[in-house]
C-alpha positions as CSV (number, residue, x, y, z in Angstrom):
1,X,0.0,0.0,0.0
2,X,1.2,3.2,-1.1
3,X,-0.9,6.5,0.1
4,X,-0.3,9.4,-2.2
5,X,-1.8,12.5,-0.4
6,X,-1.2,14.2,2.2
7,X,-4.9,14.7,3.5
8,X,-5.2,11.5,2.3
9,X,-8.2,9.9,5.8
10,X,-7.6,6.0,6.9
11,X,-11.6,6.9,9.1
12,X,-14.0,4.0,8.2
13,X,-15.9,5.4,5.3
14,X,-19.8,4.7,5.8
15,X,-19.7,3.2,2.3
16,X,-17.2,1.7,-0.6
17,X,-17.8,2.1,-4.7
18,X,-16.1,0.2,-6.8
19,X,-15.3,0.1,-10.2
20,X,-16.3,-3.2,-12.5
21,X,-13.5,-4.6,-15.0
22,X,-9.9,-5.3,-13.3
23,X,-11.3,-4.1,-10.0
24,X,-13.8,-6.6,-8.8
25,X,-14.0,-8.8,-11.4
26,X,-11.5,-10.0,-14.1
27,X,-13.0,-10.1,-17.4
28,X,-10.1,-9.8,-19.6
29,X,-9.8,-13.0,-21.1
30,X,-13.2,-12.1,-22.4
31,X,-13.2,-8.6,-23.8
32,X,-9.2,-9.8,-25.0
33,X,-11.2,-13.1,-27.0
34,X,-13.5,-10.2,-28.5
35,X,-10.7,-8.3,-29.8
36,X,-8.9,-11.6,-31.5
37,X,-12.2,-12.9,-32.6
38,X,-13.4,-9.6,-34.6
39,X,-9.3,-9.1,-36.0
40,X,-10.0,-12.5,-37.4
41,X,-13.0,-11.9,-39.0
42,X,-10.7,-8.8,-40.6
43,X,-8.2,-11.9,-41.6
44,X,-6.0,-10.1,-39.2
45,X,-3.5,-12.1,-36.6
46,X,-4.7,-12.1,-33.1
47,X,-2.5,-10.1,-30.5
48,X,-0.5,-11.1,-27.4
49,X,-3.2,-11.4,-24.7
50,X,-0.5,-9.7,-22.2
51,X,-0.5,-6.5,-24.9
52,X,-4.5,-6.4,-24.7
53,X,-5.4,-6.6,-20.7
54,X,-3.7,-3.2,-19.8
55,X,-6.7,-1.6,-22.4
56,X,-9.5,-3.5,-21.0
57,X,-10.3,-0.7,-18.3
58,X,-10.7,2.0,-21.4
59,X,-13.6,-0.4,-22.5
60,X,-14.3,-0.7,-26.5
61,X,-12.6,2.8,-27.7
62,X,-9.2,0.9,-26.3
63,X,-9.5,-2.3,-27.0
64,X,-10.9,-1.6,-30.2
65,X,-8.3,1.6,-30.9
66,X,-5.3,-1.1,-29.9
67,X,-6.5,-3.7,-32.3
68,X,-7.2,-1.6,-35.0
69,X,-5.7,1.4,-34.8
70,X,-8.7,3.3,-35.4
71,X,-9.9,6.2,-32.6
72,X,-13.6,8.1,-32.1
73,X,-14.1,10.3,-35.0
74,X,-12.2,7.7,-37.7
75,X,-14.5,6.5,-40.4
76,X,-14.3,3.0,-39.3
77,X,-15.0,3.3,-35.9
78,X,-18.1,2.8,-35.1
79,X,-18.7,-0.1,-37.4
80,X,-15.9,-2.1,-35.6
81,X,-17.1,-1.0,-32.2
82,X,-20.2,-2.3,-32.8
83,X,-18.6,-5.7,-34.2
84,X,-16.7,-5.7,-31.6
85,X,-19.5,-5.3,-28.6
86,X,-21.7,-7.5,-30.2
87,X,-18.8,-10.2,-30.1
88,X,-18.0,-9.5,-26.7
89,X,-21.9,-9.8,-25.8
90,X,-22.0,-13.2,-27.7
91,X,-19.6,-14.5,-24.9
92,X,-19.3,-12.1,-21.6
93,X,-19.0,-14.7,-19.1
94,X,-17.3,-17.4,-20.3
95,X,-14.1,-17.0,-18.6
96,X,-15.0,-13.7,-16.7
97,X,-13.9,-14.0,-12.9
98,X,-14.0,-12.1,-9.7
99,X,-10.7,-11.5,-8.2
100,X,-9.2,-13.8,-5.3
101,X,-9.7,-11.8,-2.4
102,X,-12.9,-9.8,-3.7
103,X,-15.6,-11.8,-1.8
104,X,-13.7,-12.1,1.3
105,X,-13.4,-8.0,1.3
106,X,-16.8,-7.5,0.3
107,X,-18.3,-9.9,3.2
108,X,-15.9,-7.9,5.4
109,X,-17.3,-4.7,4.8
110,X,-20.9,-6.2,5.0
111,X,-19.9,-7.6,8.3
112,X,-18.8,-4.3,9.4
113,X,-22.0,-2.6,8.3
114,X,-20.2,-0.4,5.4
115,X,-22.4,-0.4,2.1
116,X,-20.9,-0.7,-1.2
117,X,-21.5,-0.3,-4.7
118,X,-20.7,-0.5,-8.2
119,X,-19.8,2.5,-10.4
120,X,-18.6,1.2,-14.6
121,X,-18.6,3.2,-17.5
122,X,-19.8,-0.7,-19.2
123,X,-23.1,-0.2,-20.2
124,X,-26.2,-1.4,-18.7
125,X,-26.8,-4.1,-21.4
126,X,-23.2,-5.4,-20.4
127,X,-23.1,-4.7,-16.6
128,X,-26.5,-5.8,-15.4
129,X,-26.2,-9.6,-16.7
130,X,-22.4,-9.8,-15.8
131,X,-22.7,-8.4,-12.4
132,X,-25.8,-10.6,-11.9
133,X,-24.7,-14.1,-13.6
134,X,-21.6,-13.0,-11.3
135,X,-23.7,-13.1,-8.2
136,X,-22.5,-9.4,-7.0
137,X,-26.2,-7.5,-8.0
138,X,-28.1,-9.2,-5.1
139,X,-25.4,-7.7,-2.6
140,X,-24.6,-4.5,-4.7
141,X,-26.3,-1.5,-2.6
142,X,-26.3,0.3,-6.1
143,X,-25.0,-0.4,-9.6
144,X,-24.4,3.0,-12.0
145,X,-23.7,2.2,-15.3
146,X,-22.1,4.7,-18.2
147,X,-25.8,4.9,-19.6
148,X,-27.8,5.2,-16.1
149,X,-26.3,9.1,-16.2
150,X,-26.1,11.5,-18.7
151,X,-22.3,11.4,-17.7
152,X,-19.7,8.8,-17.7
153,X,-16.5,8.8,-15.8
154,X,-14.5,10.7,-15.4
155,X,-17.4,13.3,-14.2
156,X,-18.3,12.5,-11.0
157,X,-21.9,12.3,-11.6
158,X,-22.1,8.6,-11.8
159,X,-20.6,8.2,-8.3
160,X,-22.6,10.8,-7.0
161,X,-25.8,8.7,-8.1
162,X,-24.3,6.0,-6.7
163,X,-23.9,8.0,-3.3
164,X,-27.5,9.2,-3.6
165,X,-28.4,5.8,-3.8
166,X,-27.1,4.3,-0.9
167,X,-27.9,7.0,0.9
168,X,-24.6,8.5,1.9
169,X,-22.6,11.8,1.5
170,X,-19.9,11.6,-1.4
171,X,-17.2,12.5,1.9
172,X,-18.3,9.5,3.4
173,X,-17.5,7.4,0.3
174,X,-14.4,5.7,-0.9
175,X,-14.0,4.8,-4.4
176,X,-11.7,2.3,-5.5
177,X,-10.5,2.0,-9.7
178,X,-8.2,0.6,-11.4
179,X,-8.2,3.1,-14.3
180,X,-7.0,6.9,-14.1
181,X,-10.9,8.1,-15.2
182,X,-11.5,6.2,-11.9
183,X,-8.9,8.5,-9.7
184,X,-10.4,11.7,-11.2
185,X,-13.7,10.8,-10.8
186,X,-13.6,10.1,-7.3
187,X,-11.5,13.0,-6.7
188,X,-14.0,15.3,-8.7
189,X,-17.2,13.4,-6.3
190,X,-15.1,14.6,-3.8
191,X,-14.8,10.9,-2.2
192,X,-11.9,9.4,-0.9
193,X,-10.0,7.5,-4.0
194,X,-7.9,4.2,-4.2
195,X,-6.0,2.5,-6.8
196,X,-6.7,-1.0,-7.4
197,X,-3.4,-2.2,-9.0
198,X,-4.3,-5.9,-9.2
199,X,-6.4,-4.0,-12.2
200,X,-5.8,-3.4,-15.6
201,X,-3.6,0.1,-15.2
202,X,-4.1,1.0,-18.8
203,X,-0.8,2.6,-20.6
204,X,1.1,5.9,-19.9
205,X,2.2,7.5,-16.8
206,X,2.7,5.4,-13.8
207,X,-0.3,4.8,-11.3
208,X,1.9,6.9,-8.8
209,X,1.0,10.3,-10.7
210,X,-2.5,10.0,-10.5
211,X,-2.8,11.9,-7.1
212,X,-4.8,8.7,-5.9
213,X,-5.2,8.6,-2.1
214,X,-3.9,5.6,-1.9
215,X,-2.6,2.5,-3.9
216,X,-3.8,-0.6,-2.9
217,X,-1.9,-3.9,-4.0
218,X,-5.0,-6.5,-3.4
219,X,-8.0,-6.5,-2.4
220,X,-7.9,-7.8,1.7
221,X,-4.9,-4.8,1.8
222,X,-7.7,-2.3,1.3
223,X,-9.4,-4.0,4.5
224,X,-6.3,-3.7,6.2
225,X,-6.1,0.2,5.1
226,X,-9.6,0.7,6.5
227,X,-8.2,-1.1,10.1
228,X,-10.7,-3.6,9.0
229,X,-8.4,-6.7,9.2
């Protein structure tokens, strides 16, 4: 654990939000097969699985940006986007996992009467079934999607639904990402913010220049950071 701010607060929070991909669950291999599946379709080569799973937390502009080398705005874009979701949605959890250590930190906070949520920027057609056929909706407090706002990350407005919904002030709320959208989110909801770096990280600058909080290296650490365990 690394904490990165000075006015960085180690009180129990009253509730936890968590980002989706590479922070509660790991659904990599899935979004990574996507990719492969829709290059091959192109008659392309598939990529190195280890140069796909850094993109997974920047959703389908990465992954499909990194397999392509097309951006938002580029003429093919949208058409392999949509190829590319609508492969993804074909097989979502077939080898999509939650982390070792996630169910033991989320019964931990239950236990110690600390709500929690989920806050993605996946979209509800995507979330909803994974988090359910995942078994993390019936004990989710709230679950914000990038469509249930007019905003995704990294405006704060999803996390402040999320707040609303469980009933809490955004001071009272720590939120834990593993994607720099996540940091400035929570910083922007004015929330306490956390790094998970079992997560997907994305590319660029190191995790250490986000101005997070606090970096957390698993998730029972984070339980140990909240005097929890």
């Amino acid at each position: 654990m690394s904490p990165q701010r000075q006015d960085a607060t180690r009180r129990k929070p009253r509730a936890v939000l968590f980002d989706l991909d590479g922070t509660l669950i790991d659904s990599a291999p899935d979004l990574a097969g996507a990719a492969n599946a829709l290059r091959q379709e192109h008659g392309l080569e598939p990529l190195p699985y280890e140069h796909l799973r850094p993109m997974v937390g920047a959703g389908a502009r990465g992954m499909v940006g990194l397999a392509f080398g097309v951006a938002p705005g580029d003429e093919r874009f949208e058409a392999l986007r949509d190829a590319f979701l609508a492969w993804y949605e074909r097989g979502m959890l077939d080898r999509t996992a939650i982390f070792d250590g996630v169910l033991q930190l989320l019964s931990s906070l239950e236990a110690a009467g600390i709500a929690w949520g989920i806050v993605t920027n996946k979209a509800t057609r995507f979330a909803v079934p994974v988090a359910e056929g995942l078994g993390l909706s019936p004990r989710a407090g709230a679950l914000v999607c990038g469509d249930t706002t007019p905003h995704a990350k990294p405006h704060p407005e999803p996390l402040w639904e999320a707040a609303r919904r469980l009933g809490h002030a955004p001071a009272e709320c720590v939120y834990v990402g593993d994607d720099l959208r996540d940091v400035q989110a929570g910083r922007a909801a004015g929330m306490t913010t956390a790094v998970a770096a079992w997560g997907y990280l994305g590319q660029g600058e190191g995790v250490e220049q986000w101005e997070a909080d606090v970096i957390i290296e698993g998730p029972i650490d984070l339980l140990k950071w909240l005097d929890l365990a």
